[in-house]
N, C-alpha and C positions, 0 to 999 in steps of 0.2 A: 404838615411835616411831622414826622415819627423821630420821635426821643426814649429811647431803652437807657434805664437806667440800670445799671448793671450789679452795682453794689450798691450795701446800706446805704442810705441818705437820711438825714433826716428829713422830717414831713417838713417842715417852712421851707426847704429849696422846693419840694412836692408840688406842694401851693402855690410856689409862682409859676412852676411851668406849667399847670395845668388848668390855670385860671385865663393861660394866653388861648383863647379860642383855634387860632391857626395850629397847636400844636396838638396831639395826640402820643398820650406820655403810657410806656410800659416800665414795670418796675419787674424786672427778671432777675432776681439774684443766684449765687451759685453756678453758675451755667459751667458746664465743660467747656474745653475750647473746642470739642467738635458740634457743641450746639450751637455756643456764638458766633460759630462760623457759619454754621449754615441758616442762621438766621438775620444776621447782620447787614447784606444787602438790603434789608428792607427800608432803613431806620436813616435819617439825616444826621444825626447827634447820637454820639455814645455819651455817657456819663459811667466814671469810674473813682474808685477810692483805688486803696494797693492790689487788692485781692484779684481783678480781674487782669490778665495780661494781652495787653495789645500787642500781641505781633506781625510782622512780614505780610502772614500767613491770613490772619483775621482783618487785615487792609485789604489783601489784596482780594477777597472778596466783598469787598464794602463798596458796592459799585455806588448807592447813590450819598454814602457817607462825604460829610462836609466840616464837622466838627467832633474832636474830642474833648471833654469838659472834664479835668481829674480835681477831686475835690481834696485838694492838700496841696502841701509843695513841691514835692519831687516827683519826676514823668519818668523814672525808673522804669514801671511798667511798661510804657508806649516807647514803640521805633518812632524815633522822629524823625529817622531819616526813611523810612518808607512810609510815613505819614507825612512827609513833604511831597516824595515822587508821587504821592497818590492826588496831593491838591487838598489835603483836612488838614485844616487848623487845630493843634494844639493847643491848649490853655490850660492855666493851672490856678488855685489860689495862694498866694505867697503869704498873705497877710493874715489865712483866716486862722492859724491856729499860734499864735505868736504867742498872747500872751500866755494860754496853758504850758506850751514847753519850757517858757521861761519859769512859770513858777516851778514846774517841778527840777526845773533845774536845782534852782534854789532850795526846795524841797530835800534833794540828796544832797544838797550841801552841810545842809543843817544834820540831816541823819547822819553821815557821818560826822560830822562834828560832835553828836551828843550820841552815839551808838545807839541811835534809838530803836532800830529792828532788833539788832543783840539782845538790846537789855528787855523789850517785850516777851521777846521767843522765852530768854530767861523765866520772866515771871509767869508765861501762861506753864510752864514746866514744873511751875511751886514752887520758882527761888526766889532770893532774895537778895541779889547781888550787888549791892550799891556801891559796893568798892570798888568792883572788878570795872565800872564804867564811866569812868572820867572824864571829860570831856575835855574842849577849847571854845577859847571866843572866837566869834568873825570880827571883832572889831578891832581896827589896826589891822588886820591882817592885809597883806597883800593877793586879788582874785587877776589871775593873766587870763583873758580873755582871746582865744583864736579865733578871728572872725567877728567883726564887728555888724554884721548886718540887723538887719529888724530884731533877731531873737539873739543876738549877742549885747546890743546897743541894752532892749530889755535888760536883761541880765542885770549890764549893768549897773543900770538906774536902780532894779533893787538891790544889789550889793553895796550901793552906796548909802542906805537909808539903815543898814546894820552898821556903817562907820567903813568902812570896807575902802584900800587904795584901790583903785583898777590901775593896771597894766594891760594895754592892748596890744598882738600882735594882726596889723592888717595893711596888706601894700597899697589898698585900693581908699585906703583912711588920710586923709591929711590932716596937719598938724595944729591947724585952725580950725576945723570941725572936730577933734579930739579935743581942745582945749575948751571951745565950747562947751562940749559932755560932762567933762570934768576930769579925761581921760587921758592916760601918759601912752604915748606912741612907742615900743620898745619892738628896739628886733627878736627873731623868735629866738634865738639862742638867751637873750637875754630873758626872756618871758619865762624860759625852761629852768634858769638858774636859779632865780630870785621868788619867782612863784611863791605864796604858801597853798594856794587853789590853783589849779590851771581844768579851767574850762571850754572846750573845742564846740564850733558854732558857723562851722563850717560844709561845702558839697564834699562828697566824696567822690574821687576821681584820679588820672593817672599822674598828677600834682600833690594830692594829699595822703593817699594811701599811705600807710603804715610812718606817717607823717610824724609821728609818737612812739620808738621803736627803743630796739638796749641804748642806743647811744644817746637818746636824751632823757632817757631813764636814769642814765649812769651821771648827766648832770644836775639831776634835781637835788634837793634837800630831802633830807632824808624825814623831813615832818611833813612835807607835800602831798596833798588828798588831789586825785584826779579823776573829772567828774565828764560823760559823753553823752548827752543826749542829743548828737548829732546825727552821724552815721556810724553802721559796724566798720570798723576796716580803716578808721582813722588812727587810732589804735592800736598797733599789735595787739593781739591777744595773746600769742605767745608768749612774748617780751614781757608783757602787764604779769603775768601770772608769775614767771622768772623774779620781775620787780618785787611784787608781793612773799614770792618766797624768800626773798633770801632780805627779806625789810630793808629794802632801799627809800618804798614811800612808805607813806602812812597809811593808806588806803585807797580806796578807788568805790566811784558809784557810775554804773552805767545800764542804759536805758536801751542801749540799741547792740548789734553783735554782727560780724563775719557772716554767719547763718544764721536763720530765724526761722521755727524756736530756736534758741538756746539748746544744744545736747545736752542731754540728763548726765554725762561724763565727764562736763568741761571742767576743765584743774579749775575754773573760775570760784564753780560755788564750793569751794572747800576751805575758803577764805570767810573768817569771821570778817574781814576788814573789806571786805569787797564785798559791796551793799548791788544788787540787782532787780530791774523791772524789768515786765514785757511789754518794753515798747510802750509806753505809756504818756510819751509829752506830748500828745494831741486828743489825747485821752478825756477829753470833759463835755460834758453835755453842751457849756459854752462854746465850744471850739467844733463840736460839729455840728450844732447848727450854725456857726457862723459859717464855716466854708462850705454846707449846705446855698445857703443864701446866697453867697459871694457866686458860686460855679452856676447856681441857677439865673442869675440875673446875666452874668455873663454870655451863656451860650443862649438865655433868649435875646441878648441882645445882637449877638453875630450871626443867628437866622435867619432874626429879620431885616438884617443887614442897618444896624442901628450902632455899627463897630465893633470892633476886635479888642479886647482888653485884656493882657498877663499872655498873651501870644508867645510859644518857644518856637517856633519855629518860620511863623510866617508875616511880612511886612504886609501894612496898610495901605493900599496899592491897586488903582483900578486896572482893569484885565488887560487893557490896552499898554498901559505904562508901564507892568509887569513884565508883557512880553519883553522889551527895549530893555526893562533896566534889569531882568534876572540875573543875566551873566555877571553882571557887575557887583549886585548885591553880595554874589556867590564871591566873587575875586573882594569885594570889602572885606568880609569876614573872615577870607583866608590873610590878608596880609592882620589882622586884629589879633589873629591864633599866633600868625607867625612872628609878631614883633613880641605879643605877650610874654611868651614864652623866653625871649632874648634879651629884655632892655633891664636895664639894673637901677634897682630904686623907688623911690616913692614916686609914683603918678601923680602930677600938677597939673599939666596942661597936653591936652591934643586935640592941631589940628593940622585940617584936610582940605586942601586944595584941588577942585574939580576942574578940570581939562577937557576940550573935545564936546563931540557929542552930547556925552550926559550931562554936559549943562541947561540943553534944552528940558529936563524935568525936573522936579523938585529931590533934591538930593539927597534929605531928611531919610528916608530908607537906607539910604547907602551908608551914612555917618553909622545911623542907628546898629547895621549890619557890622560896622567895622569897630565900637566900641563893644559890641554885643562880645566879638570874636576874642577883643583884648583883654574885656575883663571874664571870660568865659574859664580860662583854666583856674582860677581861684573861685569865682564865684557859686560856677555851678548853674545847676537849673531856674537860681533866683533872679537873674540878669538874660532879657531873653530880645526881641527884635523889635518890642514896645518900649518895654521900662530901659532900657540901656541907657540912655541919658538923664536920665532921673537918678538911678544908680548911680552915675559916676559926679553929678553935681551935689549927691548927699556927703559921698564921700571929700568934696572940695575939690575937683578933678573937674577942669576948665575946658571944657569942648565948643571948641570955633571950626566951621565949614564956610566953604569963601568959594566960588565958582569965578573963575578966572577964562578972561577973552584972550591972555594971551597966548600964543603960538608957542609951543614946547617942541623935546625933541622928539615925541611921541605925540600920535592924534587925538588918541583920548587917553588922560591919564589920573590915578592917583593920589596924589603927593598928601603921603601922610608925617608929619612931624611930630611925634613924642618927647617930651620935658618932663625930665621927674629931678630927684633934688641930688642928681650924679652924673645923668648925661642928657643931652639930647639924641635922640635915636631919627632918621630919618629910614623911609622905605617908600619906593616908588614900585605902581604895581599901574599894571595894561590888561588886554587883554589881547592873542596871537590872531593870527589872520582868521582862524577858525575858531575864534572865540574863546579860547582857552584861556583861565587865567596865566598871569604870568607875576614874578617881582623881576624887576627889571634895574633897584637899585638899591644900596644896602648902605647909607650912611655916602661917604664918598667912592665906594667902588660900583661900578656897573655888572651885573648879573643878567641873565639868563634864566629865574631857578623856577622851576614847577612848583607851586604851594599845596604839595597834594600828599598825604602820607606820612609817611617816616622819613625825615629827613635830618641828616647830619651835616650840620655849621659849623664851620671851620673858619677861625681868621689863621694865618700865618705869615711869617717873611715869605717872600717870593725868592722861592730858593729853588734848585732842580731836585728832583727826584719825590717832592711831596706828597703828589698825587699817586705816583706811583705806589709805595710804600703805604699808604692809609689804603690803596687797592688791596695790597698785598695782607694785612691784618685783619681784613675784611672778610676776603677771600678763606683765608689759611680759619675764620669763623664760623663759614660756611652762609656769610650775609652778601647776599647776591645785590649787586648795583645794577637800581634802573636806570638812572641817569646821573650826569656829572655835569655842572655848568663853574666853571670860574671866571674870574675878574679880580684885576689890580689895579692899585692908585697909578704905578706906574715900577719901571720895570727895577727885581733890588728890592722894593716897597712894600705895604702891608696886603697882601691879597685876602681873597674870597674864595670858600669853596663849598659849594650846596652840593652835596651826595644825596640824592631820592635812594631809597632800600627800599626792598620786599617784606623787609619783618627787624622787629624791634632789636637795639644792639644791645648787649646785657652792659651792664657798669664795668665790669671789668677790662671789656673792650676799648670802651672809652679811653678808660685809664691808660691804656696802652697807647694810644695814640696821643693822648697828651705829653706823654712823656717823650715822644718823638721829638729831634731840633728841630728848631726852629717854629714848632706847634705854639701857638698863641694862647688860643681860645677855642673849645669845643662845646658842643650840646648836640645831641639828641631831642627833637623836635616834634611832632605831631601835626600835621595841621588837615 
């Protein structure tokens, strides 16, 4: 089997795959994408860092490709969704660079805290400026923490060895595995307020973006140093720079940006008090040889068919069972997207009740697929269709599956139950005569809805003219309806309305409709 590696590696991943006899390893760096394309059909395993881009384009000639192996966290580069329709397994390493980001976390923390670039640039320039650069302690201070995962969790543990309170914001956290930590559970408005640190440790995606913008700028303390070695785009960068001009905070240190490079014009660097890297918290000799290692062990092991480990995109699944339980997998993950996105509260327990059919297999994929989906709008690329319950038992999030012989009102069904510390959220999902997924039920009302897209949830009274009218604002936005499915408890009562759309509705839209009578509750959705 042929292994192209495509970007830097270090040598100890080198050495494992090329000590494996069956394999024949090429180290081709730099490549255009019209060379990797035209060479890539050859090769079983790609291996990639950021640099190289998997797209559409370079799958779709990958005729005997089976694996791609990205040595870091995030599979930004790779389509995973035409690295699915292709049959190649994604993987990534989540773990291998954890603890470098964390320290340099901590690193700009510190630097801002003692102006330590300032005061160097000063004296390699011939001064002397010992006055001009005062400093703070970290100890007592309060660090708000976004994102408690591996490299937030890090964090931390060291924050807490300088005397340091944490405050954590994370939905997917419960409050007995915080407590264990040593860590205070706060909602994020509160994390914004009280902060004297607020450090983001989070994916970036259509949930976090610009997650950090004027309006929670304009709640911070005006001594608040805020530090991203996350993603660009968590962030404003507008906003941040607004914030810094007009000293709302006290500074900022960040590692990652919107674009990358950095522009040589960005209002950023004109900021003595905004300290900046390029991209640098993976940056250590320890950390690439570790997720060297990590991605080489992995992709020899899913060659030789010795299992799939840190998998985004594909369950563990012999080809037989695959076929039978695809569609399902596909409809678990959609009802996981489409409840996430809707239930309100801390995550305690979910489960999933299997009906029909799919009791005849082992059902462990499907659970997997449908936590995967629920913690996926926060999570990001770290939560994928192996670790997903590993994930949500770290966080104290109690996942029970139960295959049931009883006779329901559908043949094969669903039944997913969500407990967090505000509601219980029920959804029951199918699939149509032709396979298609479906949600068929939404707490107590019954639906109809397609889990596919853009879609707009709606509770309201059951009144006449609702549908109408959310037509008519929809319309008059020029947001074209694919479909429409309702459902009421009964009639007078609280109804149900899933609108599938062709393209995203802006906030303002929303707005409008909320404010219509009788409107209960709206979201815009994705799934």
């Amino acid at each position: 089997m042929k292994i192209l590696v495509s970007d830097k590696l270090a040598n100890e991943g080198l050495e494992i795959l090329r000590a494996v006899k069956e394999f024949t390893v090429d180290l081709k760096t730099g490549l255009k994408p019209e060379e990797l394309k035209a060479i890539i059909k050859d090769y079983d395993a790609l291996i990639v860092r950021s640099e190289t881009k998997v797209t559409a384009e370079i799958l779709e000639a990958a005729d005997k490709l089976k694996v791609i192996g990205r040595a870091g966290v995030g599979l930004d580069n790779v389509d995973l969704v035409a690295a699915t329709k292709k049959g190649v397994v994604a993987m990534n390493t989540p773990a291998g660079n954890t603890t470098s980001t964390a320290e340099h976390t901590m690193s700009l923390i510190l630097a801002l805290s003692r102006n330590i670039p300032q005061a160097c640039a000063t004296m390699k320039a011939g001064r002397w400026d010992r006055s001009k650069f005062g400093g703070v302690e970290l100890y007592g201070k309060t660090l708000g923490i976004i994102g408690l995962g591996r490299i937030g969790a890090t964090v931390a543990s060291f924050a807490k060895s300088f005397g340091m309170k944490i405050d954590a914001f994370d939905p997917f956290l419960s409050k007995e595995v915080a407590d264990k930590m040593g860590v205070k559970v706060v909602e994020l408005e509160t994390l914004i307020k009280e902060s004297d640190y607020i450090t983001v440790h989070i994916p970036k995606n259509e949930e976090t973006t610009d997650l950090i913008s004027d309006k929670e700028f304009a709640m911070m303390k005006k001594t608040v140093r805020v530090i991203n070695c996350a993603r660009g785009g968590i962030i404003n960068e507008a906003a941040l720079a607004k914030a810094l001009e007009a000293k709302q905070i006290a500074g900022c240190a960040l590692d990652v940006f919107d674009t990358e490079p950095l522009s040589a014009d960005s209002p950023l660097l004109k900021f003595d008090n905004c300290i900046t890297t390029p991209h640098l918290g993976a940056s250590t000799s320890e950390a690439q040889i570790n997720v060297a290692i990590e991605i080489a062990e992995t992709v020899k092991n899913a060659l030789l068919g010795h299992g799939i480990m840190n998998a985004a995109n594909f369950p563990s699944l012999s080809g037989e069972a695959y076929k039978v339980l695809a569609p399902y997998i596909d409809l678990a993950e959609r009802i996981g997207k489409f409840a996430g996105q809707l239930i309100n509260g801390r995550l305690s327990d979910i489960k999933v009740t299997y009906s029909g059919a799919v009791t005849e297999y082992k059902s462990a994929p499907l659970t997997l697929s449908l936590v995967k989906g629920l913690l996926l709008p926060i999570l990001g690329e770290t939560v994928n269709s192996i670790n997903a319950i590993d994930v949500a038992q770290e966080r104290g999030i109690n996942v029970v599956e139960i295959q049931s012989n009883k006779k329901e009102e559908f043949v094969n069904l669903l039944n997913v139950e969500i407990t967090t510390d505000k509601e219980t959220f029920v959804v029951w999902g199918t699939l149509s005569a032709n396979r298609q997924p479906r949600i068929v039920r939404v707490n107590q009302v019954y639906v109809e809805a397609i889990p596919n897209g853009y879609m707009l949830f709606i509770n309201n009274n059951d009144k006449p003219g609702i549908v109408g009218a959310v037509g008519t604002i929809l319309a008059e936005n020029q947001v074209n309806i694919a479909s429409i499915t309702l459902g009421r408890q009964a009639a007078g009562q609280l109804a149900v309305s899933v609108v599938n759309v062709d393209s995203e509705i802006s906030s303002s839209v929303i707005e409008k409709i909320k404010k219509m009578p009788n409107i209960l509750f709206v979201k815009l959705i994705k799934v």
